[in-house]
Structures are given as C-alpha cells and as structure tokens.
C-alpha positions as a printed NumPy array, in Angstrom:
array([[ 55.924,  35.699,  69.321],
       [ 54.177,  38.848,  71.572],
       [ 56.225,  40.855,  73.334],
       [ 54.678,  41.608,  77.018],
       [ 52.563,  44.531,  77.685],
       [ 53.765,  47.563,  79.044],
       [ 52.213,  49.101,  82.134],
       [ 50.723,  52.366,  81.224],
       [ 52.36 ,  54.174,  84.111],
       [ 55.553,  53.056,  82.906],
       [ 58.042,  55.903,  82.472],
       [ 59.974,  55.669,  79.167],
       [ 63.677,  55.363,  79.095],
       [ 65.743,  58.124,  78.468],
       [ 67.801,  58.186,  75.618],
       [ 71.664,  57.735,  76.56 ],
       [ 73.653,  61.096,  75.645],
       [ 76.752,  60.354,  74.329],
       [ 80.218,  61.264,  76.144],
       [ 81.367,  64.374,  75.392],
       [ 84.553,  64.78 ,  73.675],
       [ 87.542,  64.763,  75.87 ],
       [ 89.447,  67.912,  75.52 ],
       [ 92.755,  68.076,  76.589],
       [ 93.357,  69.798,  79.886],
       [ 95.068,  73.343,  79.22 ],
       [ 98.007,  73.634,  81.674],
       [ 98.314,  76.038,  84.354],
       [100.206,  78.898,  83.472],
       [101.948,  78.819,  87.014],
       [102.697,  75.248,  88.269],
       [103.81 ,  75.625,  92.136],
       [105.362,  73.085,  94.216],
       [105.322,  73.467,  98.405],
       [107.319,  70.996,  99.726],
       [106.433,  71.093, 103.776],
       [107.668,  68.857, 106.264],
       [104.135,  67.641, 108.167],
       [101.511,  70.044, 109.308],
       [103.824,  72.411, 111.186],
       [103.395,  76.016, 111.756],
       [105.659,  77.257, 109.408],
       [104.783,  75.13 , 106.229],
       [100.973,  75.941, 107.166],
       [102.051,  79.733, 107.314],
       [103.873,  79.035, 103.95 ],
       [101.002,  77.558, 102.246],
       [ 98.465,  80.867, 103.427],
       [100.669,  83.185, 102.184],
       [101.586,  81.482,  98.511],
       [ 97.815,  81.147,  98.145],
       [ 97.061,  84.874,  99.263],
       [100.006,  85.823,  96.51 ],
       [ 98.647,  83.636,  93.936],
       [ 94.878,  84.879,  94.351],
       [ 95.783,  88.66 ,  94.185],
       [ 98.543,  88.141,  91.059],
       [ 97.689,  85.061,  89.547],
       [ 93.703,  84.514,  89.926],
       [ 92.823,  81.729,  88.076],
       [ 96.242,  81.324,  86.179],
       [ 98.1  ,  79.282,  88.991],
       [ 98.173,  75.922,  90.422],
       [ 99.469,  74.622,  93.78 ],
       [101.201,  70.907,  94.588],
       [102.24 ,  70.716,  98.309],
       [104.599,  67.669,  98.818],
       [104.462,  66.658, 102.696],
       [108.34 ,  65.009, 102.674],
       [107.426,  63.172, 106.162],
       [105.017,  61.13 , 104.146],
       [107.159,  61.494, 100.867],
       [111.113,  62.087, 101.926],
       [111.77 ,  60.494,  98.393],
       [109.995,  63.419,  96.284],
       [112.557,  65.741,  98.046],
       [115.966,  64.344,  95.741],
       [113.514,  65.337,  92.511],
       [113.776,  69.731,  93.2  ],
       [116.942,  68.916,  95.435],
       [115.183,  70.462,  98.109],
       [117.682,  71.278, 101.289],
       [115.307,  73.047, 103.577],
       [111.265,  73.028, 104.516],
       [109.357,  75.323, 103.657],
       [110.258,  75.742, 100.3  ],
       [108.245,  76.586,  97.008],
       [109.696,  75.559,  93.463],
       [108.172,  77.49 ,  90.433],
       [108.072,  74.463,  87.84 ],
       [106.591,  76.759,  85.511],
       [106.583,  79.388,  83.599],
       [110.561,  78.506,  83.006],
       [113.01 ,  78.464,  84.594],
       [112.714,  76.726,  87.962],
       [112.892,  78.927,  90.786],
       [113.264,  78.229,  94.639],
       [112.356,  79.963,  97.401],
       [113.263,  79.088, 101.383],
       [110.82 ,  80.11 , 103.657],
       [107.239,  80.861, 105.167],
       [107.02 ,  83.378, 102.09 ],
       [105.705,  85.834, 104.311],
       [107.386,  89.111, 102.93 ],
       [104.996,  88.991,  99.58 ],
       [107.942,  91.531,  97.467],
       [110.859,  88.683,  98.308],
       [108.224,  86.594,  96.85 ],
       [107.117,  88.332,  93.934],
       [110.546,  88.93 ,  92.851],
       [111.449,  85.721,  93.5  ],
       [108.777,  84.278,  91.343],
       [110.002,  87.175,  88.811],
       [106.58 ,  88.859,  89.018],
       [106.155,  92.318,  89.747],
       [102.523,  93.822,  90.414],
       [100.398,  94.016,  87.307],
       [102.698,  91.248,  85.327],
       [100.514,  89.409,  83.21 ],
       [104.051,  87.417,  81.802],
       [107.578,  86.796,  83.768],
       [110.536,  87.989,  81.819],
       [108.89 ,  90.633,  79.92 ],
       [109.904,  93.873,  78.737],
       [108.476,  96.441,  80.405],
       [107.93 , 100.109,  79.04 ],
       [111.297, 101.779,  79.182],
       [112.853,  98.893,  80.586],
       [116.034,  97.662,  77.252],
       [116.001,  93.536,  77.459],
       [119.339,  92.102,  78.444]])
C-alpha cells in the first residue's frame, strides 16, 4: 500500500521535547500570613508596609498569604486570630503574631525576631552569649 504524497511546502513536525523533571519546590524561608478583614484601609496599609519590610530584609527569601476573613471567617479559628490586621510568622519557627497596620517597621522587625542585616532569626550575634 502507498502512503500519500507530501506537499513540498509542507513544514515538518517538530520533535516533542520531553517534560522536564519536576523538582520539588524549595520552601520559602519566611512563610507570612495577613489575615485582613475586606479591603479596608488599615489591612491595605498593613499589607504595604509587610511587603516594604520584607523587600528591604528579606528580598527574595519571603512569601506572603493574605487571608480576607469576610470571605473566609473559618481560616481565622486555625492562627486563633482575635483582631484584623494581624500577620502570623508560620515560619522560620516559632509562630509569631503581630496586631496591627505594622507601620512602626522596628516593632516589626523585632517582632518577626529580625534585626537589620539578619540573614537567620535566633542567631548568635558577635558578643551577644546564647540563652
């Protein structure tokens, strides 16, 4: 049996590339959760300045979940969260919680437990004895 004749402006077909190997997603070093109540003024305020914090101490190294609790109220019982705005570090260890638009970036730093220039939370700094 004969096969049909190609055209001879017929373009051949390219070769299918196979999938590339699936490599496992690194975490984020910082995992960040806003939990906001709708698009108000203060949880919009609170989002600008966790992102501003995050870009000039954590570039690259950080990621961001907000949880809008007027779509969501059931996420809140999760991070027992009491008030709006308020941002749980999930990681690095241990949870932390802070209240607030997070406007005062020191209050925020140490209550992330990062000071300016930390690469790693809970290290020992030079001259500083470990508890």
């Amino acid at each position: 049996m004969k096969t049909p004749a190609k055209s001879s402006n017929a373009k051949p077909t390219p070769k299918a590339k196979p999938p590339a190997a699936a490599s496992p997603a690194a975490p984020w070093a910082w995992e960040l959760r806003l939990y906001v109540a709708g698009p108000t003024p203060k949880s919009t305020a609170a989002f600008r300045n966790i992102e501003q914090i995050c870009e000039d101490h954590l570039a690259g190294r950080y990621h961001i979940e907000v949880v809008d609790l007027m779509k969501h109220p059931h996420l809140a019982q999760s991070d027992q969260i009491l008030a709006v705005p308020t941002l749980v570090r999930k990681r690095p260890t241990p949870t932390r919680k802070i209240i607030g638009t997070l406007s005062n970036t020191e209050r925020v730093l140490a209550g992330l437990d990062l000071r300016h220039g930390d690469e790693i939370p809970f290290a020992v700094r030079k001259g500083e004895k470990h508890a």
